[in-house]
Backbone bond lengths (Angstrom), bond angles and torsions (degrees), N, CA, C in turn:
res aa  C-N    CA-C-N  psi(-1)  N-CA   C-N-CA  omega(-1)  CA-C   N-CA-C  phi
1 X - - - 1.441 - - 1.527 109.84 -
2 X 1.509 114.13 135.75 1.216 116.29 -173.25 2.049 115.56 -74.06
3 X 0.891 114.10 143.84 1.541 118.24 170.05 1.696 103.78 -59.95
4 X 1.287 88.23 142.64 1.717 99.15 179.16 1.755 92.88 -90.01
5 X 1.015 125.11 134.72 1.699 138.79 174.69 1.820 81.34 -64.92
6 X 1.328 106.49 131.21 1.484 122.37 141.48 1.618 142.51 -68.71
7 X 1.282 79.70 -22.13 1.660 91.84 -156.78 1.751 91.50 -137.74
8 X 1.341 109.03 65.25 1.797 109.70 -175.82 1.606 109.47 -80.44
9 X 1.125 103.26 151.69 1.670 118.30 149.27 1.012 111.45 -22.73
10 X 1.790 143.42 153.13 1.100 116.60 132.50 1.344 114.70 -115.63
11 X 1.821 125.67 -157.29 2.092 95.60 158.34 1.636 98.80 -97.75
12 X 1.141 126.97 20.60 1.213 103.66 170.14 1.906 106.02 -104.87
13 X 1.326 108.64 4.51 1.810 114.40 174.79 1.775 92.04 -100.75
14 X 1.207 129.41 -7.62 1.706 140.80 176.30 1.190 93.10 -77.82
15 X 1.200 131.68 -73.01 1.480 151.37 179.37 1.965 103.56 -32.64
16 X 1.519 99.80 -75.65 1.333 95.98 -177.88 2.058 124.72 -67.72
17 X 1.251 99.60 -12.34 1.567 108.12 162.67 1.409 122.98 -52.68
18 X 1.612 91.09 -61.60 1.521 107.30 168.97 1.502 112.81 -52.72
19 X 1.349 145.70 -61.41 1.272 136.07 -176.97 1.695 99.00 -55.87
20 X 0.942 139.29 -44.14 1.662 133.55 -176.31 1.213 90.93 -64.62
21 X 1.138 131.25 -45.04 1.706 95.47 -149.83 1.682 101.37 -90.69
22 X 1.465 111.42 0.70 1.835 108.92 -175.87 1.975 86.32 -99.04
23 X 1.159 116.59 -16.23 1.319 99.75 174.04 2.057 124.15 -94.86
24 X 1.367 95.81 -10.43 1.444 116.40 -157.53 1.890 83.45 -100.73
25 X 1.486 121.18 -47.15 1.473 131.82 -169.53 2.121 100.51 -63.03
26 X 1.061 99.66 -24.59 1.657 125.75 -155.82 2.044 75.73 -86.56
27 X 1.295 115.01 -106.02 1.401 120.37 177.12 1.615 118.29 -1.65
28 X 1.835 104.90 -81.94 1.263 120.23 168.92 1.412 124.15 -48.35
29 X 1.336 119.16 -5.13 1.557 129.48 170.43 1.471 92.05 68.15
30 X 1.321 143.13 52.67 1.236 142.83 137.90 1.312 137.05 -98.80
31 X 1.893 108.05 36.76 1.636 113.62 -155.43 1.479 84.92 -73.64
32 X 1.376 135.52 -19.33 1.518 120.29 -160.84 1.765 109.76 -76.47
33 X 1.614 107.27 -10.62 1.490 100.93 -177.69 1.677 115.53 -95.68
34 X 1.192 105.05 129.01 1.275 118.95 177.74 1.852 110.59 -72.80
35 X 1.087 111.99 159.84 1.420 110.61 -179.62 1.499 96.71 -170.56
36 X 1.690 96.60 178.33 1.807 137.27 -154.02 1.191 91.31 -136.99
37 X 1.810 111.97 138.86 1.466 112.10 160.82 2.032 85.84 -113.12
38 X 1.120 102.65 149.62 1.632 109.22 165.12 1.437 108.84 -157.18
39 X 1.370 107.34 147.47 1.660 117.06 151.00 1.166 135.47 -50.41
40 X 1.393 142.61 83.93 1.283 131.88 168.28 1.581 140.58 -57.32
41 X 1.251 137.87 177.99 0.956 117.71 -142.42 1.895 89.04 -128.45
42 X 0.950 101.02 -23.50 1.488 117.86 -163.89 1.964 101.92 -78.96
43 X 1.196 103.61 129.00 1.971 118.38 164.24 0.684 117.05 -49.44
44 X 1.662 127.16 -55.25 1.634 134.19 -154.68 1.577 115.12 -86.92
45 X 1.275 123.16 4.86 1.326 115.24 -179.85 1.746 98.63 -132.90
46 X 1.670 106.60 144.09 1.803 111.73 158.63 1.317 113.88 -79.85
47 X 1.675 118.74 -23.20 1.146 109.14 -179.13 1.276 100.98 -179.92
48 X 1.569 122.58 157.17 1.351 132.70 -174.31 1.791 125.11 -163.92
49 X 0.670 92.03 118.04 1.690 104.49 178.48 1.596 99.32 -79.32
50 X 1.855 93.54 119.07 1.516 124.68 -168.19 1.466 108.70 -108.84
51 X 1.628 118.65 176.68 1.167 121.09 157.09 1.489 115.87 41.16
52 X 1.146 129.41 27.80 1.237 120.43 -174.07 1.506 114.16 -82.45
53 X 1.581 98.22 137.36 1.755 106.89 -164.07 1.529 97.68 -121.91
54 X 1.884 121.41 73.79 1.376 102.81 149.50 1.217 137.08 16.57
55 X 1.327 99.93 -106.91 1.706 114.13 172.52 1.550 114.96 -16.99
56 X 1.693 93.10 -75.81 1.306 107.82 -171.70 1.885 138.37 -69.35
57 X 1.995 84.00 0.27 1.617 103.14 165.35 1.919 85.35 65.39
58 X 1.357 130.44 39.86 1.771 98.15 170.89 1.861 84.34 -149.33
59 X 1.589 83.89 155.17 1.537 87.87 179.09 1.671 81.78 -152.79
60 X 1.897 91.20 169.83 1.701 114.20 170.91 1.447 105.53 -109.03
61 X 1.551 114.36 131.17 1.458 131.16 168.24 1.338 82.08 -85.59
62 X 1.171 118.94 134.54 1.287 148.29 152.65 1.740 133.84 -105.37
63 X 1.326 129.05 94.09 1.124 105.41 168.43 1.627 135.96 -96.80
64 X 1.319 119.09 175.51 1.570 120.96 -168.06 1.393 84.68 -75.56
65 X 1.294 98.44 -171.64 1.600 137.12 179.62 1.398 97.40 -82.77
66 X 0.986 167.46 -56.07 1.345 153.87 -143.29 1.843 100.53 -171.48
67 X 1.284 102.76 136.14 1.396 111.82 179.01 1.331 134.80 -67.24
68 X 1.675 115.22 -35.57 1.187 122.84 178.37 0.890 113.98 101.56
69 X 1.468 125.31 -17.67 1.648 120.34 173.65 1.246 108.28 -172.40
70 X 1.430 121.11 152.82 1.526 103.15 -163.31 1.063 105.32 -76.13
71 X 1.772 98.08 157.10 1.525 145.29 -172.86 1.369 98.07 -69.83
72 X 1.630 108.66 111.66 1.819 110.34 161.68 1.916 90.01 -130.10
73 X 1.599 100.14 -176.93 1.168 85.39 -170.17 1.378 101.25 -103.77
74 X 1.745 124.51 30.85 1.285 107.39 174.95 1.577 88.94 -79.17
75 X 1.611 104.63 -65.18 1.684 113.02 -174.45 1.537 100.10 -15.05
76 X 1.477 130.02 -75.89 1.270 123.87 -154.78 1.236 105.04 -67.37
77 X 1.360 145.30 -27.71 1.088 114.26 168.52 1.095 126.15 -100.46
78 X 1.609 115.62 32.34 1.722 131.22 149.54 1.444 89.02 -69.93
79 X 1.064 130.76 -95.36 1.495 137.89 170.97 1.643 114.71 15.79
80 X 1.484 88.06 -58.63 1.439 81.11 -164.62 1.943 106.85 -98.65
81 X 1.242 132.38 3.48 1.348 133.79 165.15 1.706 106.87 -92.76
82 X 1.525 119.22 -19.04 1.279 107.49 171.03 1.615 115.11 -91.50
83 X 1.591 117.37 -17.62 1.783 93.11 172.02 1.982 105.09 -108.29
84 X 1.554 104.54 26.36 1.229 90.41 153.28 1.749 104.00 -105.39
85 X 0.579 98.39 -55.02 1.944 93.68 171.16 1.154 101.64 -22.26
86 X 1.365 130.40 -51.11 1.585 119.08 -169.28 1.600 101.08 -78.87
87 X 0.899 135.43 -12.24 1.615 129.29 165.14 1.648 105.60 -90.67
88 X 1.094 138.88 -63.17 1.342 129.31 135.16 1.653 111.66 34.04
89 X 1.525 88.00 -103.27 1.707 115.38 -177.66 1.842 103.40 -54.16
90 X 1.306 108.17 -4.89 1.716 91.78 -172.16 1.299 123.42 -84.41
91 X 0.952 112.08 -2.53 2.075 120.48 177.98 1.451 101.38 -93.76
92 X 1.642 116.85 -18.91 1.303 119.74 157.38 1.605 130.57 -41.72
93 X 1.331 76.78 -82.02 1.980 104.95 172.32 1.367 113.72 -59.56
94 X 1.487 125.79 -21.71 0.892 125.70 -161.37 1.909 104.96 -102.64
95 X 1.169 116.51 -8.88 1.405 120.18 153.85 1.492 113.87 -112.54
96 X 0.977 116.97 3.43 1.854 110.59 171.96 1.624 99.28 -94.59
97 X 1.607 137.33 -29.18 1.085 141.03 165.27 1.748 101.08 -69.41
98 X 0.807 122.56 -52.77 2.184 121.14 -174.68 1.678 81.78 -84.29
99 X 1.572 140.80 67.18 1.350 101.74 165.12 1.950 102.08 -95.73
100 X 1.344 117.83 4.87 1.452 79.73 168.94 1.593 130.72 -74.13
101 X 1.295 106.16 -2.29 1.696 95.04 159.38 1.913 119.39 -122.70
102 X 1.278 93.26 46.26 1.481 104.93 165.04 0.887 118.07 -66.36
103 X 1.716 122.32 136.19 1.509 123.30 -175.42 1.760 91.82 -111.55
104 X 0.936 122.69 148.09 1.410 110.12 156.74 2.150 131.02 -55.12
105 X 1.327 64.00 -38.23 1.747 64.41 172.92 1.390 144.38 -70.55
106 X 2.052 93.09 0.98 0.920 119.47 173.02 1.557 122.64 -79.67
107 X 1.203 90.04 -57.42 1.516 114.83 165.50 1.621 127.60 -44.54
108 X 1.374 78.89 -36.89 1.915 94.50 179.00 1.947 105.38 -73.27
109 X 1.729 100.43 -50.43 1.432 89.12 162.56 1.232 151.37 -62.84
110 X 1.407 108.72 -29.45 1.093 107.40 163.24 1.602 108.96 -89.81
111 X 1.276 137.58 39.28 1.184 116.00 162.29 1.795 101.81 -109.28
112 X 1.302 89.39 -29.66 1.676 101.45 164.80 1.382 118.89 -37.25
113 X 1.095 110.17 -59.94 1.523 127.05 -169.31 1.588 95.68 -53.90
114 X 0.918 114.84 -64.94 1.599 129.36 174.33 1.363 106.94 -42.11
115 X 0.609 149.02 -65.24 1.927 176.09 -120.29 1.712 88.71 -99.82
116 X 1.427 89.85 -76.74 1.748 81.18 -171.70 1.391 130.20 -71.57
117 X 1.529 110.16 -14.89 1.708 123.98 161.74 1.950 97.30 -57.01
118 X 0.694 125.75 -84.97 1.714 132.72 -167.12 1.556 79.11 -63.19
119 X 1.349 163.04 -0.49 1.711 116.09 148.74 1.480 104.65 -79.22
120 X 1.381 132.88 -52.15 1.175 133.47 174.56 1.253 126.76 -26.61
121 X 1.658 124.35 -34.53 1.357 142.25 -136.19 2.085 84.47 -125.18
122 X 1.435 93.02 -42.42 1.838 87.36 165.43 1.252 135.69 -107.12
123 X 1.013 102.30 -0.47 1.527 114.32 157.02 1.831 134.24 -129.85
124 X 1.007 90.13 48.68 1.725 112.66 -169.83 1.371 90.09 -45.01
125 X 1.784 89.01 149.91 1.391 100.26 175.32 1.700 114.88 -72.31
126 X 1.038 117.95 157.00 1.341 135.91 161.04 1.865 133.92 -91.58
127 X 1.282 93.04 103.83 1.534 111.45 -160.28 1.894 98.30 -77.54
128 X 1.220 101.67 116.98 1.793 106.18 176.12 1.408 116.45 -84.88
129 X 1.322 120.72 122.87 1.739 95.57 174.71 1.144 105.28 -73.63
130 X 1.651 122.13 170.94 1.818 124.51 -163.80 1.459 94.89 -167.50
């Protein structure tokens, strides 16, 4: 007999995913990727970035069956800044693995991309009241 998840999904933690990841995609300079929130089916994961199509800039957020601990909305939007980071970092890995035709200028861009995500994130703007 299967375990009942304690700590489930709900659609209103669907709901707030979705606003993180159009605000978190926005930050990380990934407004160009399209994406899926869905329920997964699988125990062993809180969450996972699926189907991901390079090319086509779109991937599926996927979550597990049960969270593991209760659902606030910092957790979820841990969730959702750690499996965009891992798409993030992938134009990284993905020319340090192909480096026999590395250009530098490649490297330089995508380190950019990176570069200016973590100034934003450390030096946030400062909102004045007026």
């Amino acid at each position: 007999m299967e375990k009942k998840a304690s700590n489930p999904y709900t659609d209103e933690h669907i709901r707030k995913i979705e606003g993180y990841l159009e605000k978190w995609k926005t930050i990380f300079n990934l407004s160009d990727w399209r994406n899926s929130v869905r329920r997964g089916k699988g125990t062993k994961i809180l969450a996972e970035v699926g189907c991901i199509d390079y090319s086509s800039r779109t991937f599926r957020f996927v979550l597990g069956k049960d969270a593991g601990e209760p659902v606030t909305d910092h957790f979820l939007e841990q969730l959702v800044v750690h499996e965009l980071l891992h798409i993030m970092f992938h134009d990284i890995k993905a020319l340090v693995l192909a480096n026999e035709n590395i250009y530098d200028e490649h490297v330089q861009s995508a380190e950019h991309r990176i570069v200016n995500v973590l100034e934003r994130l450390l030096v946030p703007e400062v909102k004045h009241g007026g």
